[in-house]
Every structure is written in C-alpha cells, then in structure tokens.
C-alpha angles and dihedrals in degrees: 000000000000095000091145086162102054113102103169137044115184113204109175118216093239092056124126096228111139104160136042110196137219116292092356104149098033114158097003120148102218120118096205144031141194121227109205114216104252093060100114094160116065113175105208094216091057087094098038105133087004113126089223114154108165130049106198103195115195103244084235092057101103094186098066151019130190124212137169089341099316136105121224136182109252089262095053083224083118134055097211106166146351127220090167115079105174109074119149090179141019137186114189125237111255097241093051113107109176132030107220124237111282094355095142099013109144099013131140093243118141095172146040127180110196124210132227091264111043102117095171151031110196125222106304105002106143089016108142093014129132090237104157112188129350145186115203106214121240096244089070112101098173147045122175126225116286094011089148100019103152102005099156097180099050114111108160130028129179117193110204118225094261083083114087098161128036105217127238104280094002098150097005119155090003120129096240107163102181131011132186143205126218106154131054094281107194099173137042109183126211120297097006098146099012119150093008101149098189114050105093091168144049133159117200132216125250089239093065107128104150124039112171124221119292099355094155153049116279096228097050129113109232109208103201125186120271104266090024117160102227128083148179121234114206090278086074080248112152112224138176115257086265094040096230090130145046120210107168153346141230116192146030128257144171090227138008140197117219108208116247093233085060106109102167130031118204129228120290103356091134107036134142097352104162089195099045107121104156143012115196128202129195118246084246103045117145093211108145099155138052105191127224098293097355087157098358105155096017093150097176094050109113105167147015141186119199115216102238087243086077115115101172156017119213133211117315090344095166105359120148092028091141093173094052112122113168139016115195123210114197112225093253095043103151092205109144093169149043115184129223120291086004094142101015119148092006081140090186104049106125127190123314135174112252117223122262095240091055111136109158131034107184127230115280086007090131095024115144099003098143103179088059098117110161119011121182106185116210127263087255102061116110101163133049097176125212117306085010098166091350109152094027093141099189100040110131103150128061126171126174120192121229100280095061101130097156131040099179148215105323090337085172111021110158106008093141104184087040099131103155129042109167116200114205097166124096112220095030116165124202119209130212117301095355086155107020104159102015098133091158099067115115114153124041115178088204103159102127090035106133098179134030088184121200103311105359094142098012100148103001130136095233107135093192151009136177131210128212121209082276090080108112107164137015091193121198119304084004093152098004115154086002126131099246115156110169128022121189131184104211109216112328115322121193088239106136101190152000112248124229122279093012104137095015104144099004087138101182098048098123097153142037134132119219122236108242085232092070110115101168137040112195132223109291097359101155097012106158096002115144096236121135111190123023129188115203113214131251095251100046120114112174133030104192127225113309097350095159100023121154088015084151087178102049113114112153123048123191138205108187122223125273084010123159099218106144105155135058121186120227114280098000093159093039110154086002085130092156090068106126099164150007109213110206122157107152122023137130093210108029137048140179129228140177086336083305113120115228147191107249100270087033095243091129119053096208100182147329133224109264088194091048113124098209104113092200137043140192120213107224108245085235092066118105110168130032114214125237112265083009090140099018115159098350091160095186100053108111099164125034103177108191100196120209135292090010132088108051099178131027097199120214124303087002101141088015118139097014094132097175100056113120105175138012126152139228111216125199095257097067101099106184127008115192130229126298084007077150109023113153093009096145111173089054091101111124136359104042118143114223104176089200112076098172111140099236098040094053089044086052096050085051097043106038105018092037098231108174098256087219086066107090087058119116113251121241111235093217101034102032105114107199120119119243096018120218094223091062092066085055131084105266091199123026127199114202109228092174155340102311093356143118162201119185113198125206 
C-alpha cells in the first residue's frame, strides 16, 4: 500500500494466490497485472488510486476475465471493475443484467447501446457523463437514485414502460430538454428533475399517484391528465385534490400563505428563495409535518412562527437561514421532534423557548448557531442527538429537564464559552466527546448522571463534578486531558471500576474519593494527574499496568483495611517519584515493611517508596522475588544489601534508574534476573560482589540487564570515588580469635 515507487509485480502462473485483498495495490505505479489461475477472492478495492491499467487473467482461471479495460466475472454476466476511463461509447455484453452505481459516472460516453437482458442501472450510474440522448429499454425495471444527476449533455430522454418511479435526483441538475413516458409511471422522488433549466415542458402520465417535494424545475408547465388529482392554487403551489399537501412550487415570492387544510410539506418546496421573507399559517392550520428542506438556505428569512398542530421538523429544514432571528413555539405546540440539521448554520438564531411536548432534538440540529446563548430544554425532552448544538460558539448556558436519558455523540463539541450544563434527570448518559473543547466548562450539575460514556468529557475546561448514587459506569478516556480538579462519589453508587484512561492526562486532578464498590482500576487510569494521596477502596481487587504512572505528586498511597486488592499491573507507579509511604495495615494479600510495600508472607518485594530517605536497605531473608520496576528510580538508595538464600528472581526494571546506588550484591541464590534490572544505574561502577561467576550468566547480566561491566572490579580503597563507600562501613584489619571466627577493627 503507498508504493508509489513500485513499477513492476511479478506473479508467476504457477503461483498459490487465491485471494487479493482489499486496497492491496493502493498507490502502486505499475500499468499491468497478472491474475494466476487459483485467486477465487478479488477484493475490488485491491486497485483504488493504482494506475493499473491491464488485467492480465490467466485463461484457466475460472473465476475472471478481462476485457477493453473491464473486468468481468468469467461468465460476463457482471461488470466488476473498470481500469479504462475514456469510453465515448459502450454496448453492453449480452449476459450482463445490471449496470452497477456510478459504474460509468463522469465519463466521456456519448453512447450506450443496451442489450435484451439489462433490468437495472444502479444510483449514478451514468451521473457527470456526456450521455446525449437515450432510450431506456423496456426491459429496465429499475433506476437508482441519481442515475443522470449533472448530465450536461443529455437532451432527450425516453423511459420504457418497464419504469414505473423516477428516483430521487434522478435527472437533477441535467440539461434534459424533452422526456418522455411510455410506460404506467406511479412515483416521481424528490428532485427528480430539479434544476433542470431547460425543460420547459412535462406531461405527466394518468398513473401518476406519488410526486416528492420539489421534483421539478420551478419554471416548468406541467401538463397533467384530464381528472388528475393534483392542482395548483394561485401561488403557483402544487397540491394534492384535498390540499393536504404541498409538492412543489413554481414561482418565487417574497411571502407565502400555507392553506389551513395543508397537513404535510414535501422536501425541498421552499429551498434556496433569495427573496422569501415570511411565511404565514393560518391559527387553525393542520400542519404536522415540515418536510427534509423544506426552507434550507432561505437567507432573507428573519422569523417564523409554527401552528401548534405541528408534530415534527424534518431534515435541514431551515438550515443555513443565516438571517433567521427568532422561532416562535405556541404554548400548546404539539411538536415531539426536531430533525437533524434543522436549524444548522442559522448563525443568528438567538435564544427561544422549546415546546413542552419536545422529545427529540436530531443530531447537528443546533449546530453553528452562534448567537445560541442560554438554552433550557423542556422536561420532555429524552434525546439530544449527535452534534446537537456542536459549533454553537456563544453557548454559555445548558439546562435538561427531568426525562433526559442521551447526550449524544459531541453534543457539544466546540462550544467554546459553554460554563454551566444542569442536569435534572435521573439516569442521564453522556456519549463520547459531548464537550470536547469546552474549556470553558466549569460547573456540571451531574447528580442523577448514570453514565459518563468513552469520551464524554475527554478535553474540556470543567474543574468538578459530583455523582450521586446514580453514577454506573466511568468508560475509557471519560475526563482525559480535561481540567478536572476535584471528583467526588456522593453515598455508595453501583459503579465496579474505573476504565482505562480515564483520568490519563488530566493534569490538574488533584482530588477524588473512590466508591467502596470499586473492584477494578484500568491501564493508565490516573496516568499524569496531580493527586497526591490515594486510598484504594475495600472492594477493590486489581489495579491494571501503569495505572498511576507519572503521578509525579503522588505521596501517600492507601489499602484500605480489610481490602480485597490482589493484583497489582507492571509498573503501576512508574515516574510517581513523590511517593514517601504505602500504608497497609490489614490486608490478606498485602503488607508493609520498613516503608517497603509486600506480598502477605513477604516473599514478593512489590515496590518500594522513590521518595523514601532512607539511604540503605535490607532485603528481608523471606523474599523471594523481587517485582519489575520494584525499585525503580529510588534516587536516595546508596546500599542495597540481597542476603543469602533468599531473593530467586530480580524482574524487569526492577533497580533501574537508581542512579545513586553504589553497592548491592548478587548473591548465589538469585537464579534469573530479567532484562534492564539495572538499566541507568550509574554509580554501579567497581566493587560488587556477584557470587556467580559463570560466563553466560555475567554476560547476560552486562548485555540485557545493563550492569556496568567495571563493576565487578575491585575498588581501590585510595582512588575509589563514590561517595559513601561501602568499604568504609567494613572492617579495614581483622584479628582471628578463632576458627570462623572474627574481630574487625576501625
């Protein structure tokens, strides 16, 4: 993948390829490939941005044929690919049934001669092409949406009677001049014809039953059979025979009046009039529903009032109204949903009381209205979709009523001056990056909060926040990079564990207390907080891989008694160089010891204080492994002394980074020790005494665990520079009183 330089791939024929994956050759430089004949499985992204021109198939390959720049199965029954972009004209093979979306959009084909089979053309198919004039066989049952969007060489078209609906966009922004029906058509979508300039002229077929909302240009005459049931009221507006719903318009005015009896507005009917400034309804208007852009891109639309009747706003509905000020709900307003984007980009939107029937508010619906400064959503309210209100520069202010139950997916992503979001729901879940980059977020009334999902408040300025017993879950990066300060659990939540990456990079954390009913603490959960004493709680059992690591305040931390901590991860207390003291009185799995914290029987040394004074330390004779990272970075350790037949294995990392030690000793009984044991251990540099002077095991202990090779020299007692020697804690002279036994004098 990106081998922009490579030119050539050789495949023998007698290669064992079955399969080419997925983007396989993306980017490659070669013109032309070989297909062997065992691959079955050709993935038809394997050749997207490759300059491959030639398929070369192996004629025993009974899976696939290439031919003229296209790829076939074996039985040309299916178009697959393409490498050939330069077709003017095209017949298609006799076998083939469906042309596939897009397959010849934007192409220079001016011609295209169907076959007695073809049933279908998929979305697209022909979209962008130089297509002229076509007849569409009667043998076609299907088009899919967009099949000749921005055709601007099309002039004629004739749809067989095979066709019985026109697809949304089907010939959208195409320079169709004539068309003509043989067949019963029933549906015409949205935008079929829209924007179509130069058809002045469509009659339409008796069988006509559905037309969408603004399906054709606004200019056009629309011929309709005599006894149709559509017609035009003196707004040039196309209804239905009852007028419950509008499907189109044709013309262009500064105001218009929806009828009362109007129940349902299509897509699009209003879209894009420069000159729109007002639409009026009547008080007892029977509108329930505002269609998908219904008066998107209105820009001289400044105000609107909704009839109460109203039930829902569909897609974009007004989005990109950037003139639009105010929206007026009537008290009784029986609106239960606003659909996404509907208000998007309306940049001077300012605040607005929301109905009291108000359910669903879709995602983006609010998205980029700057001028948003307080919003209080109603009591009924259970859904903020994603990007809610994302964008909304200026928002400071957020309320929920008591039924929120979802803030979505970066809700409010970028509202930068948003300080104060009040929670009055019980059972509220937060998504991920519902306030990403709210920094600045200072105040959450979150008691009745259930879920702070992945994410939720990932990068925002909020300083604290308190849970009520309502708190479930914390989930992964829930407050990561955010400026939390204080946490607090409020009473005794059902919450089990803190996710990883919770807290990581949560610099300013400098207090929470745990529930009891934690049982798990997750990798990297608190990694570069500003916390200086933690407790863990009774129930807890595991705390994961560097789950405080770089905690560079920490001092003080806690088991509490009774607790049910088992498990410690690998290098949880990594970079914690502040750490002074564990505190462990009664545990059954845990004990503390001259400051050093212990398995239970002290057979495992688990870790001992960086911060610690003390200069020496005596490894008790029960201990029998010594943890990775154990001693990692005690800076003021100057003698370690390991006494015999004690300590086995010395894990990774264990004396790493303890750049003032000046002697320790390896006695016989240490059996293994693991890579980088004593990495960066500087001062080791003469007089250690490693009891086992087989050849492997002291080449291991300079290769892999970094021991200074001088250090097994002996020091010289006049020229040895380190500093508190550890021969000047020995007897200089000796007298022998005995046999085995003696006397050192000072």
């Amino acid at each position: 993948m990106y081998c922009n330089l490579l030119s050539t791939l050789i495949i023998e024929p007698d290669s064992k390829l079955f399969w080419i994956e997925d983007t396989a050759f993306l980017g490659t430089s070669f013109t032309e490939i070989y297909i062997p004949k065992d691959v079955s499985t050709l993935d038809l992204g394997a050749f997207r941005s490759s300059n491959v021109k030639v398929i070369n198939c192996d004629p025993e390959n009974q899976w696939f044929t290439f031919e003229d720049g296209i790829l076939y199965n074996k039985q040309r029954t299916r178009f697959l690919m393409k490498t050939r972009n330069n077709f003017t004209s095209f017949t298609l093979p006799e076998l083939i049934e469906s042309i596939p979306g897009s397959f010849f959009a934007n192409l220079p084909l001016e011609n295209i001669t169907f076959n007695s089979r073809v049933k279908s053309i998929g979305g697209g198919a022909f979209s962008g092409s130089h297509i002229g004039n076509i007849t569409i066989p009667d043998i076609v049952t299907s088009i899919g949406n967009n099949a000749f969007k921005n055709c601007k060489y099309l002039d004629k078209v004739v749809l067989g009677s095979g066709i019985t609906k026109i697809p949304q966009g089907c010939f959208e922004n195409s320079s169709i001049t004539n068309i003509t029906f043989i067949g019963n058509i029933t549906t015409i979508e949205s935008s079929a014809f829209a924007e179509c300039v130069n058809l002045k002229y469509i009659k339409l077929p008796k069988s006509l039953k559905t037309i969408g909302g603004a399906c054709f240009p606004v200019d056009a005459e629309l011929d309709f059979a005599e006894d149709s049931n559509y017609s035009f009221d003196n707004q040039r507006l196309l209804y239905d025979s009852g007028k419950t719903i509008i499907y189109a318009r044709f013309s262009k005015l500064e105001s218009y009046k929806i009828l009362e009896t109007v129940k349902f507005i299509s897509a699009g009917v209003f879209k894009g009039i420069s000159v729109l400034k007002s639409i009026n309804f009547s008080s007892n208007s029977c509108l329930t529903k505002i269609g998908d852009d219904v008066f998107a891109y209105n820009i001289n639309l400044t105000n609107f009032s909704f009839p109460s009747s109203l039930t829902e706003i569909g897609y974009n509905a007004f989005r990109g109204c950037t003139s639009l000020k105010t929206i007026i709900f009537p008290s009784n307003s029986s609106l239960t949903k606003i659909g996404d984007g509907a208000f998007g980009d309306c940049k001077k939107l300012e605040d607005f009381s929301f109905p009291n029937n108000l359910k669903i508010i879709g995602g983006g619906a609010f998205g980029s209205c700057h001028s948003l400064k307080n919003i209080s959503f109603p009591d009924t309210l259970v859904e903020l979709q994603v990007y809610g209100c994302s964008g909304s520069s200026n928002l400071e202010e957020v309320r929920f009523g008591r039924d929120i139950k979802k803030i979505d997916v970066a809700a409010f992503y970028g509202c930068g001056r948003l300080h104060t979001v009040i929670f009055e729901s019980k059972g509220a879940q937060i998504y991920s990056n519902a306030f990403l980059y709210c920094w600045k977020l200072t105040y959450v009334k979150a008691t009745n909060i259930s879920h702070v999902h992945y994410e939720g408040f990932q990068f925002c300025g909020l300083r604290s926040i308190e849970f009520s017993e309502a708190i479930t879950h914390i989930g992964t990066n829930a407050f990561k990079g955010s400026s939390i300060i204080n946490i607090t659990f409020l009473g005794n939540p059902p919450i089990s564990s803190i996710e990883k990456i919770a807290f990581q990079y949560a610099y300013h954390l400098t207090y929470i207390n745990l529930p009891s009913s934690i049982q798990s603490i997750g990798l990297n959960a608190f990694e570069w907080t500003n916390i200086s004493s933690i407790t863990i709680p009774r129930d807890t059992k595991t705390i994961s891989d560097y789950a405080f690591k770089s905690c560079k305040n920490l001092e003080t931390f806690i088991i509490s008694d009774n607790s049910s901590l088992n498990s410690l991860g690998f290098f949880v207390f990594q970079g914690c160089t502040s750490i002074r003291q564990f505190i462990c009185n009664e545990s059954d799995y845990f004990s503390v010891g001259n400051r050093a914290l212990f398995d239970k029987n002290k057979t495992v040394l688990v870790c001992y204080p960086p911060a610690s004074p003390s200069k020496f330390f005596y490894i008790p004779s029960t201990i029998r492994n010594i943890s990775a990272g154990a001693f990692l970075a005690c800076k003021n350790l100057i003698n370690i002394l390991i006494p015999d037949d004690s300590v086995e294995t010395i894990y990774r990392y264990a004396f790493s980074d303890c750049t003032s030690l000046t002697h320790i000793n390896i006695p016989i009984c240490v059996q293994n020790i693991e890579d980088n044991a004593f990495s960066n251990c500087v001062s080791l540099t003469c007089g250690i005494d490693i009891e086992n002077k087989n050849e492997t095991f002291l080449e291991h202990l300079y290769t892999d665990c970094h021991f200074n090779r001088d250090c097994i020299r002996p020091c010289s007692i006049l020229t040895c520079k380190k500093r508190d020697h550890y021969r000047y804690h020995l007897s200089l002279f000796t007298i022998q009183l005995s046999e085995g036994l003696s006397l050192g004098l000072f």
